[in-house]
C-alpha positions, 0 to 999 in steps of 0.5 A, spaced: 186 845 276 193 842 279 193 837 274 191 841 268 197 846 270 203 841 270 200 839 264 201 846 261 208 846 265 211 839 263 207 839 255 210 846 255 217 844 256 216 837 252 211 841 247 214 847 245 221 847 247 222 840 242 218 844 238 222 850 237 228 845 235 224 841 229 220 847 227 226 850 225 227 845 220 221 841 215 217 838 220 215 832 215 223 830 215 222 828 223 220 821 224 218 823 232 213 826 228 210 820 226 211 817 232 207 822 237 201 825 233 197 818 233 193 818 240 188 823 243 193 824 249 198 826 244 194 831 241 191 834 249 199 834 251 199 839 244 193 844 246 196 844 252 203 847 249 199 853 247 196 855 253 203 859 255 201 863 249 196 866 252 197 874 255 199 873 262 202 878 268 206 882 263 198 886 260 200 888 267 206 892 266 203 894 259 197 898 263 203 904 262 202 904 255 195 908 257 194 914 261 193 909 268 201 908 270 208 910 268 214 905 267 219 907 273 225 905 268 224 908 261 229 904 258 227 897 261 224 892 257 227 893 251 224 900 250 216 899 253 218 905 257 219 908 250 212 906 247 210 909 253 212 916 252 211 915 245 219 916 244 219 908 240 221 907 233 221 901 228 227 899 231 225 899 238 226 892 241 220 891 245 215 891 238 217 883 237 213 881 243 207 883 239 209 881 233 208 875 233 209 870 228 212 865 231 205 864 236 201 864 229 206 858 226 206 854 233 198 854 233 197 853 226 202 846 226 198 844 231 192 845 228 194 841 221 198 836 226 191 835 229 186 835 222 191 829 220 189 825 227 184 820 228 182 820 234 174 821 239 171 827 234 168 830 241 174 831 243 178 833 236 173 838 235 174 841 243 182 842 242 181 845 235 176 850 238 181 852 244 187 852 238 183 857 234 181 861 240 188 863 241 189 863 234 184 869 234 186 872 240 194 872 237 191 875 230 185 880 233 192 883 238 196 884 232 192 888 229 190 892 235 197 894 234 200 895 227 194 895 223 195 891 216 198 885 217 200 878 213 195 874 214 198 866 215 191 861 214 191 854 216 198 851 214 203 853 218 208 857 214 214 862 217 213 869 215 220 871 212 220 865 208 214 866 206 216 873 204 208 875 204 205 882 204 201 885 209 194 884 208 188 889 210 186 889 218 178 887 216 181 881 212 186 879 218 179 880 223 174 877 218 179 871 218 179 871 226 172 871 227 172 865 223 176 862 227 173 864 234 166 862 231 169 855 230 172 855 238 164 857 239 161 852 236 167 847 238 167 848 245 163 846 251 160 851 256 164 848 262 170 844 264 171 840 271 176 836 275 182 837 272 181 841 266 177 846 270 181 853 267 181 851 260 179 855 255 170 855 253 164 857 250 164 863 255 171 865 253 170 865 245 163 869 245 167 874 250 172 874 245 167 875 239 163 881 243 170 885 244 172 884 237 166 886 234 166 892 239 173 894 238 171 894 229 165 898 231 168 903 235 173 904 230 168 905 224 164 910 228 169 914 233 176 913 227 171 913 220 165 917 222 161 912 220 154 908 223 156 901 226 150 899 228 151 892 226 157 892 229 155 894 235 148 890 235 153 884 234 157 886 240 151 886 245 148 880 243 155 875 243 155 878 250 147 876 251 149 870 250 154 869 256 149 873 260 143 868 257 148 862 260 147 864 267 153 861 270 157 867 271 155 873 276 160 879 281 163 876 286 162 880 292 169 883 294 172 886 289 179 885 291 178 877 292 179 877 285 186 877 285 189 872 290 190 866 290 185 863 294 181 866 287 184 862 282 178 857 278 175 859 285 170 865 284 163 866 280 167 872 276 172 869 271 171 868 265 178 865 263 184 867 267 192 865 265 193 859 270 198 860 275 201 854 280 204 854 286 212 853 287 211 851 279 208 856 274 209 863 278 209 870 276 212 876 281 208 882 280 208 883 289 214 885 287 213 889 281 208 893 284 210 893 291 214 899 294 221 898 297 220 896 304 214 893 304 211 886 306 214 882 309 221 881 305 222 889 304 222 887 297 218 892 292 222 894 285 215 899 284 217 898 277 209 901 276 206 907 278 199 910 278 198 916 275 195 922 279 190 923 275 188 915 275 187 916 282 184 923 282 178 920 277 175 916 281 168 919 284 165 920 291 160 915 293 155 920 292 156 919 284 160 926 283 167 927 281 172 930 287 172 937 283 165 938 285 163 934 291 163 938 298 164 932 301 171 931 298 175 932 304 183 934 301 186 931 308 182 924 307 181 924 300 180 916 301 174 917 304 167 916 300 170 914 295 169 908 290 170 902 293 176 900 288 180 906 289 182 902 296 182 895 293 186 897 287 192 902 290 198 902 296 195 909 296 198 915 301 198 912 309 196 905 308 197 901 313 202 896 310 205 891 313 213 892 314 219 886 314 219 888 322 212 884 323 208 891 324 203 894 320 205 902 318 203 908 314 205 908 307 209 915 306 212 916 300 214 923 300 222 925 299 220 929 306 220 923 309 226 920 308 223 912 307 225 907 303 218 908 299 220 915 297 219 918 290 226 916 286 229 913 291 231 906 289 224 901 290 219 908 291 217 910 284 215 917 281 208 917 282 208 916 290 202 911 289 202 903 287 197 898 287 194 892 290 191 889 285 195 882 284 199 884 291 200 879 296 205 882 302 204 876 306 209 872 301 214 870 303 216 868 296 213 875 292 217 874 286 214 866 286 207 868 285 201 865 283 196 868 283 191 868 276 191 873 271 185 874 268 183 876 261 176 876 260 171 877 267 164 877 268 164 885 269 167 886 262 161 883 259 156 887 262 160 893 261 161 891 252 153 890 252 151 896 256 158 900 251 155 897 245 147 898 246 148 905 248 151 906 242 145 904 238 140 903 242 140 909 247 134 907 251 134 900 253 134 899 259 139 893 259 145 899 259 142 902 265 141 894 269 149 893 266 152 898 269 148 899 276 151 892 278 159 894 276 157 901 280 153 897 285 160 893 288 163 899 288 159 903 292 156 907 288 150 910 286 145 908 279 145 911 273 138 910 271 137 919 270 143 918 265 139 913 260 137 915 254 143 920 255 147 917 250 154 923 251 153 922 258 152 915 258 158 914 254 163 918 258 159 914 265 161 907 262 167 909 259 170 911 267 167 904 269 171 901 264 178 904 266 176 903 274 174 896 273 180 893 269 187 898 272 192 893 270 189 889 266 191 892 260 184 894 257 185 901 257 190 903 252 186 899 247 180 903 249 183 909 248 186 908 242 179 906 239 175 911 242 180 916 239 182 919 246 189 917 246 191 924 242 188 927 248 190 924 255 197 921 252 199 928 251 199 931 259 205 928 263 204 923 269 203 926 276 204 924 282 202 927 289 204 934 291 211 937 292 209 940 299 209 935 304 206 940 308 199 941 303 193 936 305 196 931 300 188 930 296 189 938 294 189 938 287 190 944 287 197 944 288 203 943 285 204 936 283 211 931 282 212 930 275 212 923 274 214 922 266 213 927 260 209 924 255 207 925 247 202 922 242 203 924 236 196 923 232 198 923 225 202 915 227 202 913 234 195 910 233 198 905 230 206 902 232 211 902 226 212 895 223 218 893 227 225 893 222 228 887 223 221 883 221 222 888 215 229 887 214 228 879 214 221 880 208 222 886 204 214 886 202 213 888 209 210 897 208 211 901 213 205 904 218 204 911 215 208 917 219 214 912 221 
């Protein structure tokens, strides 16, 4: 695994970077081009300069723009904090990171530099299967975002210079899952030794059951229309990683996300590779707090919602309105197991810069340096473990892997899928048992058959599962309940420090106000500068 990352690392800096000088000019005018594009070595140091395009640390943050966390600083970011509010315009800066033509050209240069090579087919087709793995992911994102886009095929063309319009998002999806069915079809089961991490045949038909997900929710949830197709292509993609058996649950949900985990685990499908003192993120600090860990660094940049932690349910399957053994002065207890692998929640013991473990105290009353709105403590008064190590003595060098497709997700896409059309299979049931199972929590066989209730059951696994890992805003723009949960603001605990801190009764802290505009927000606006630079991109509708 070492090896591999400092391949990325070196081929990234060698790769991209020298690529981002020549592919600002006519590529074929390069004699360095002529000279590199000849062994398979050169063409593995070119795949490997993909690998950085992958989503990594940063779908942490971008958990705020669903209902589970809040930006601390609004304008941070180039203007996420304002998507989050849904305050954002065309001219927001932060758009650009999605819209991401330069991704497109890289990948497809690559992939017409590689067509050209002679070199052990075996190989040639695995890094052309990893290359359209990303291509996919790259295309498939972008129209989750804005819709339509301009579709780029095959050779690599820059988008202004090309000046093309934007084609419809079922075409741009369609032309994706050509490319994930190739990835599928190239790629092998597994890697080892030094590859171990790369980008598999798991990977590519996790990516396909998600794709075919997402376009069957929009069909049914947004168009009113039968998607059963859609969703039986969903659950079988998903069969075929369940048939392969070489993944399962890890026991301890919070191993997951250490270190210790990374290419390490039962779980993890593919993660972006990380690197100690090499390839390194700081979510410790993000995460964190001020005045805690062992460094007393903590920026707490991003905060859970009140009601993201007030949905978990008790460990006898009800929610905290209705369970008599919810206890408002222990409101940790005989709850999900997740919620206290997940969050620095009110009085966790945390480790502190002098040595000792100590309460977590983040109400103003208490004067800490964690308090709300205090420089470092937040808006919400709860922060997250996950991908959090206070023992570091380096929490801005961390090296933990981000995952982007895990073992709990594909059960959850088939059980998601058949549900929808196949109510009564028994699989739905199975799936969601064995995610429940790890949590604590009790089965939901009396639910099946149930396909409202089920749905609302699979739905909360789904937001309590994947915290942080940037799936629920997707979810709830393709379930349509973004108009909903995005238009109440973001609470954090109660105002009354005296008030037994789980009573939700009381009057809470406002963390941020929050609107979503149903008749545009469903989409983002084509961001200006890409309109200024092609004057045959339209505008999303509303913008």
């Amino acid at each position: 695994m070492k090896k591999y990352s400092i391949y990325i690392m070196l081929a990234s800096a060698l790769i991209l970077g020298s690529c981002s000088d020549f592919l600002d000019r006519d590529p074929l005018s390069q004699a360095s081009e002529n000279t590199f594009w000849q062994t398979e070595a050169d063409a593995e140091k070119g795949i490997n300069a993909l690998y950085p395009l992958l989503p990594g640390e940063r779908d942490f943050w971008r958990d705020c723009e669903s209902d589970n966390s809040l930006m601390t600083n609004s304008w941070g970011e180039s203007g996420l904090g304002y998507i989050c509010q849904g305050i954002h315009n065309a001219a927001t800066g932060y758009l650009k990171e999605e819209w991401t033509y330069g991704d497109i050209y890289r990948i497809l240069y690559y992939l017409d530099k590689l067509n050209g090579m002679t070199i052990d087919e075996t190989k040639k087709q695995r890094f052309e299967g990893e290359a359209r793995f990303i291509l996919a992911l790259k295309y498939y994102r972008m129209t989750r975002h804005f819709g339509d886009i301009p579709l780029i095929k095959e050779k690599p063309i820059e988008l202004e210079n090309a000046a093309l319009p934007r084609s419809s998002k079922q075409e741009v999806l369609d032309y994706a899952l050509e490319n994930v069915n190739k990835a599928i079809e190239y790629l092998p089961d597994s890697y080892s030794g030094a590859n171990t991490g790369r980008i598999n045949k798991a990977a590519a038909l996790t990516l396909k059951a998600d794709m075919y997900l997402d376009m069957a929710s929009y069909k049914k949830f947004h168009n009113n229309q039968d998607a059963a197709d859609l969703w039986k292509e969903a659950a079988d993609a998903a069969q075929k990683v369940i048939d392969m058996n070489m993944y399962d649950l890890e026991e301890d949900f919070a191993y997951i996300f250490k270190s210790e985990a990374n290419n390490n685990n039962k779980e993890v499908i593919l993660a972006k590779q990380y690197l100690e003192d090499e390839i390194t993120h700081m979510l410790p600090i993000l995460c964190s707090p001020a005045g805690t860990g062992i460094t007393g660094q903590g920026w707490a940049s991003f905060c859970p919602t009140r009601q993201l932690v007030d949905s978990y349910e008790m460990t006898n399957g009800e929610s905290i309105y209705e369970s008599k053994e919810y206890d408002m002065n222990n409101p940790w207890e005989n709850r999900d197991a997740r919620l206290k692998k997940t969050f620095f929640l009110p009085g966790y013991e945390c480790l502190r810069p002098n040595g000792k473990y100590e309460p977590y105290m983040p109400h103003p009353a208490f004067n800490n340096p964690e308090r709300i709105n205090n420089e470092g403590g937040g808006i919400t008064g709860y922060m997250y473990l996950k991908y959090n190590d206070q023992t570091l003595a380096k929490p801005a060098n961390s090296w933990t892997n981000f995952s982007l497709y895990r073992y709990a997700e594909v059960l959850l896409i088939q059980a998601e899928a058949l549900n929808e059309y196949d109510p009564g299979n028994a699989k739905i049931a199975t799936n969601v048992n064995k995610v429940r199972t790890r949590a604590g929590l009790p089965s939901v066989d009396k639910l099946l058959g149930n396909q409202e209730q089920m749905r609302e059951k699979i739905r909360g696994e789904r937001r309590h599962e994947f915290v942080a890992e940037h799936k629920r805003y997707f979810d709830i723009l393709r379930w349509k309940t973004a108009e909903k949960v995005l238009n109440e603001p973001g609470y954090g605990i109660n105002k009354d420090e005296k008030a037994a801190i789980g009573d939700y009764t009381q009057e809470k802290f406002l963390g941020q106000n929050r609107t979503f505009d149903s008749s545009k927000h469903y989409l983002w606006p084509i961001p200006q500068n890409a309109r200024d630079n092609n004057p045959n991109l339209t505008q999303n509708p509303n913008w």
